[in-house]
N, C-alpha and C positions, 0 to 999 in steps of 0.2 A: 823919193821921200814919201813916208805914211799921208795920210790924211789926218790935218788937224781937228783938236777938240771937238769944234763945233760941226764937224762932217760925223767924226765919230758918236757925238749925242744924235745924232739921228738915227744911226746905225741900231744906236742900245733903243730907242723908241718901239722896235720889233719884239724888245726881252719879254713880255707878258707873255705872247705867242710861243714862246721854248717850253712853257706850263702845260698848256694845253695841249700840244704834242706827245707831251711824256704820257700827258691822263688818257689820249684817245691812242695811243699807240701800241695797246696790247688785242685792237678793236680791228679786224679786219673791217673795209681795206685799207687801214689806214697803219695798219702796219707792216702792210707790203708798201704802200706808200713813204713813212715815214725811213723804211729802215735806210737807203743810200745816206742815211746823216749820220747815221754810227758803222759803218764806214771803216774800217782803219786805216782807210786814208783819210780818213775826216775827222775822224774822232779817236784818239788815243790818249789815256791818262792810267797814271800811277798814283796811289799814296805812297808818302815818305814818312810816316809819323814825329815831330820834330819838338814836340812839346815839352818840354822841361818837367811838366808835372805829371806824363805818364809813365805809371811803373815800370823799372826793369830788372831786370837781372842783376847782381853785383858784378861790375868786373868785364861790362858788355861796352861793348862800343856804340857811340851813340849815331844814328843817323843821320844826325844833321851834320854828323865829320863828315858821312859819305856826301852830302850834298855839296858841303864846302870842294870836294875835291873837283865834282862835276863844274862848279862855280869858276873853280881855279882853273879849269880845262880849257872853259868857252873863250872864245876869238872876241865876244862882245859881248856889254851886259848894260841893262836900258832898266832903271827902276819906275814903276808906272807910281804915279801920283796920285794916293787913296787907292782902296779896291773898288773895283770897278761894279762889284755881285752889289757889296754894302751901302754903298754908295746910292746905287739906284733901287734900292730894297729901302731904303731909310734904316739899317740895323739899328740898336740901341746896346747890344748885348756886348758886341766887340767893338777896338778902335776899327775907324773909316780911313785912317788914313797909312793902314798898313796895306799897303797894295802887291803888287804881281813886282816879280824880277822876268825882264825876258832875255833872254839866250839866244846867243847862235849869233849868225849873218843879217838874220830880218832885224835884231834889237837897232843895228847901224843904220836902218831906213825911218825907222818909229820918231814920228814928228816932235819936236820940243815941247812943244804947248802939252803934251802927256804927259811929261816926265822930264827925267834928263839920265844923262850916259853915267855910269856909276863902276867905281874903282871893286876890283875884289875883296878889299875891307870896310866898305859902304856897304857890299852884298851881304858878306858874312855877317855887320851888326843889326840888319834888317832881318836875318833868319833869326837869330837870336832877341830880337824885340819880338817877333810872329811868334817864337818860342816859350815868352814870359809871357806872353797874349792868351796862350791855352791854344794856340790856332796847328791846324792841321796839315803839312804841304800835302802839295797833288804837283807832278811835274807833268806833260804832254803837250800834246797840241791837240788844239782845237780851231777846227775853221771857220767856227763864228765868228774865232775871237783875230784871227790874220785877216778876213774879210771886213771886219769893223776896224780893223786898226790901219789899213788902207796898206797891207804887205803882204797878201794873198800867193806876188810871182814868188816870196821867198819862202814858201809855207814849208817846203821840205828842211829848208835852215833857221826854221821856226823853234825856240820849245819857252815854255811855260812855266814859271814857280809859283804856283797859285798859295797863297795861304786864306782862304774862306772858310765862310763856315755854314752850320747843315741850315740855317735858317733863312742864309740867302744867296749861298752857290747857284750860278749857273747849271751848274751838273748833278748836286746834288739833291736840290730840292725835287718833290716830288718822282722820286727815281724809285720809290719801292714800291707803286705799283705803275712802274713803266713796263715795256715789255722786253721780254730777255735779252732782244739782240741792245738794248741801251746800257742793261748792266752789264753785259760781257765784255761791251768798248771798256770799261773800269776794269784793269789787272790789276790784280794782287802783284808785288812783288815777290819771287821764290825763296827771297832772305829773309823774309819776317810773316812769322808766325801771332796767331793771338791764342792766348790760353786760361783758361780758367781755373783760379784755382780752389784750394778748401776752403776758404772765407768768404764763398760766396753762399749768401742768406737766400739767394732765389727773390730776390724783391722786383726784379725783373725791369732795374733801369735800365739796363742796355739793351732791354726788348725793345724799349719806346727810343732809344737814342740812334740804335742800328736804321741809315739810312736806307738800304738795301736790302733787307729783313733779314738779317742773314743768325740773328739768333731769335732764339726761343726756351720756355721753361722745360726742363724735361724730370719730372720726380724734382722739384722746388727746386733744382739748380738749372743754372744760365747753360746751353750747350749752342756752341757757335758751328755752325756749318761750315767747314775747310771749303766747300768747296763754290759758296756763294760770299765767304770773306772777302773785302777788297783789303785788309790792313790797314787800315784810316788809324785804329787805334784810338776811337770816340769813347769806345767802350771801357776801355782801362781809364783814359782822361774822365769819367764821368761818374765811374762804379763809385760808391758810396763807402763800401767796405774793403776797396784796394786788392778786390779778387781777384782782377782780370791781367792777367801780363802780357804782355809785348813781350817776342823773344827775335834776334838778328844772328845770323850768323855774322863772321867775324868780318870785319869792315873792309877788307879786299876782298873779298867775294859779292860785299855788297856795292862798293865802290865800280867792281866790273859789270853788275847786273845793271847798276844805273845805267853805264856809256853802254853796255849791250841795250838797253832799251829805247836809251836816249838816240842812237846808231850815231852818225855824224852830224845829226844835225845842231849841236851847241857848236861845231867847228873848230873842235878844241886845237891849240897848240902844244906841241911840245907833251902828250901824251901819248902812248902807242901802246899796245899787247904784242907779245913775242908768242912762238907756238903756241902756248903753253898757259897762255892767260896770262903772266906776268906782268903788270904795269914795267913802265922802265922810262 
């Protein structure tokens, strides 16, 4: 069994120290130092963009189906009680008490006093409340967060439904001028695209909004770098003028990149790929 509540508030009493990391971490030597934390065995995350009010395409399938299907996959699912970023940040901007879904084998060791064990339609209406919130998922693991939550031996059957946000993430805050090997732990997914389009006025909100810097003004329009994008999808959620798009390829391919990234560790039952990629 995890470590209860009051083991885990101590754990989070270290959270200031994850700041200070990120800002000395592009500083030899303490970024040969710091880097065994981003890891990908320590550190691996995804955005899932799942918000209801960012733009998309007509006719696109929406991400948070692929997420449900990931949901409906896992052997076990533990909803944590509040988010844990918001929670110990004081947020004001988002609700506190939309917290983490956790997946896999370790969600069946996660202490009660956290949370409680939650059906696949508790999950699905928790992604769709994180949805109307404007909040952004992030799936992974992170060994901060199986280290404080006292499930470290299950870390490989560990994964993460984060929905925070940029003002009091664990991972996000202060990450744009962390040093490269920290943003590289953040993958973009290869099914979703961000894209700007002609109504963009160049006002340059998604300059200040991109946690990761990954745009900039070029000739008074927004151009986002493909190749420091993580797909958060902050920027279409924030744009003023509804410029910016979010594009998915079609939901079984992004459905497969999930469990390909996710690998086994949600535990899923009762889904498999045949040669061929085909769910079944």
């Amino acid at each position: 069994m995890g470590y209860p509540k009051g083991v885990v508030k101590g754990f989070l009493s270290l959270w200031p120290f994850t700041h200070l990391v990120k800002k000395l971490s592009p500083y030899p030597p303490f970024r040969r130092l710091f880097a065994p934390l981003v890891d990908e065995k320590v550190l691996q995350v995804t955005f899932l963009p799942v918000s209801e009010d960012i733009p998309l395409p007509e006719s696109t399938v929406l991400p948070r189906q692929a997420l449900a299907e990931l949901i409906r996959a896992s052997s076990h699912r533990f909803i944590h009680d509040g988010c844990i970023c918001r929670n110990r940040e004081g947020c004001s901007k988002y609700p506190r008490d939309i917290g983490c879904i956790f997946l896999g084998e370790a969600a069946a060791h996660l202490h009660p006093s956290l949370g409680h064990r939650a059906s696949v339609e508790e999950c699905l209406a928790h992604v769709e409340r994180a949805a109307r919130a404007g909040l952004t998922g992030m799936i992974g693991r992170i060994w901060f967060d199986a280290a404080s939550l006292g499930v470290l031996r299950e870390f490989k059957r560990f994964l993460v439904v984060c929905f925070c946000c940029d003002c009091c993430c664990l991972v996000r805050t202060d990450m744009r001028h962390a040093a490269p090997e920290f943003k590289r732990a953040i993958r973009r997914l290869d099914s979703v695209r961000v894209r700007v389009g002609e109504r963009c006025a160049g006002c340059g909100t998604c300059v200040e909004a991109c946690f990761v810097g990954a745009v900039e003004l070029r000739g008074g329009r927004a151009f986002i770098d493909p190749e420091k994008c993580k797909g958060c999808g902050r920027c279409s959620l924030l744009c003023p003028n509804r410029a910016v798009e979010v594009e998915f390829d079609p939901s079984e391919e992004l459905f497969r990149e999930l469990l390909r990234r996710a690998g086994a560790v949600a535990g899923g039952e009762g889904v498999e790929e045949d040669g061929g990629g085909a769910r079944r």
